[in-house]
N, C-alpha and C positions, 0 to 999 in steps of 0.2 A: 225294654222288654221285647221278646222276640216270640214268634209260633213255632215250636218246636214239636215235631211229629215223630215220636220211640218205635220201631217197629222192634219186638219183641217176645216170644213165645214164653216167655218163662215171666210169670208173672210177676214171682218178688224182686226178680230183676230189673224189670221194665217199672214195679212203684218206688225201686230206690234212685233209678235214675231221673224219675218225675220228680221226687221228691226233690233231689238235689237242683235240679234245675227248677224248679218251684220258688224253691228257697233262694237262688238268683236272682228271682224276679220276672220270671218267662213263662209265659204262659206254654203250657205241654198236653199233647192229643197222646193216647197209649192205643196201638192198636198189637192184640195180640195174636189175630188171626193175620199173617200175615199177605194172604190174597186178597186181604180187606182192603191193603194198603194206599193203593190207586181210589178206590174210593173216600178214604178217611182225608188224602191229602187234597182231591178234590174241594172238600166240605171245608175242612180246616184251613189249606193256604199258607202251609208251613213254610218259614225263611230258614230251617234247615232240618237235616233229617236224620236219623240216628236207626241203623237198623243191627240187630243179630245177624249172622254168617247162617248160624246154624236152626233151621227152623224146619218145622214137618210142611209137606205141603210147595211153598217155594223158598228155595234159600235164600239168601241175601243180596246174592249177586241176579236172581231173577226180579226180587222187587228194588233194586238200583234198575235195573234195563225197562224194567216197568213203568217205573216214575219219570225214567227218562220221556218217555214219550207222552206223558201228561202235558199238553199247552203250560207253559210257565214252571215247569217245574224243572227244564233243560239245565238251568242254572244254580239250582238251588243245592248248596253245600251239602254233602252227603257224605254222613263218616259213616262208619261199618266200626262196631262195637261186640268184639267179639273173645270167647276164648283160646281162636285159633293163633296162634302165638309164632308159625313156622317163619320164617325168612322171604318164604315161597310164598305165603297166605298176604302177607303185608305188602308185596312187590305186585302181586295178582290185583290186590286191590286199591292200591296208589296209582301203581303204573299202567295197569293193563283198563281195569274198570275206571279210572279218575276218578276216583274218593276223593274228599279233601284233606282226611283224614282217617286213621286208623287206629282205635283204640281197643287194646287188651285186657279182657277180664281176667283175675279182679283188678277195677282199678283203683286211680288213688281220688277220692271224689275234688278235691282242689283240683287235681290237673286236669280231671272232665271241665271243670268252669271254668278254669281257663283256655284251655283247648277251644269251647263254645263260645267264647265271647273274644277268642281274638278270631277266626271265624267269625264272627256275626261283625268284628270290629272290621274285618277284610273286604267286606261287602260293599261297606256304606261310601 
């Protein structure tokens, strides 16, 4: 079981992907304000991180550079979970941000659990 921390604006999004990751066996923080996020991942101590692209406030790629600079959180797997679907979006945030990952809404919930848990399997 792992601390998984959803940054999320949309809220039925952010409790299907609790749930699914729940049902894994992982324990999951939902934060939906997304300038929350530095503080939530403080509190909580998540071993990986899952945020929306697209959020009011800061997007996705400002709380990845955010978290970045949280003491311990330098290394902690971070996918970007998002609708943005372009060639340009996926490359932006594998190659340029280092996600470990990048997931397309909608997805397919099996391949998020697995996707997370060979991540979380990467780690150890």
């Amino acid at each position: 079981m792992a601390r998984i921390l959803v940054v999320d604006d949309e809220e039925d999004m952010a409790n299907v992907i609790q749930l699914v990751l729940e049902a894994d066996g992982h324990e999951v923080r939902v934060e939906l304000a997304p300038e929350l996020a530095v503080t939530a991942a403080k509190d909580f101590v998540p071993e990986l991180i899952l945020t929306d692209l697209v959020m009011p406030g800061m997007d996705g790629h400002q709380v990845f550079r955010a978290l970045r600079e949280v003491p311990g959180m330098e290394k902690v797997p971070f996918v970007f979970l998002t609708s943005r679907n372009k060639p340009i979006d996926l490359m932006v945030g594998l190659h340029v941000m280092g996600a470990a990952d990048y997931v397309t809404k909608p997805f397919d919930r099996m391949d998020l659990v697995r996707r997370v848990r060979k991540l979380l399997d990467s780690k150890s």
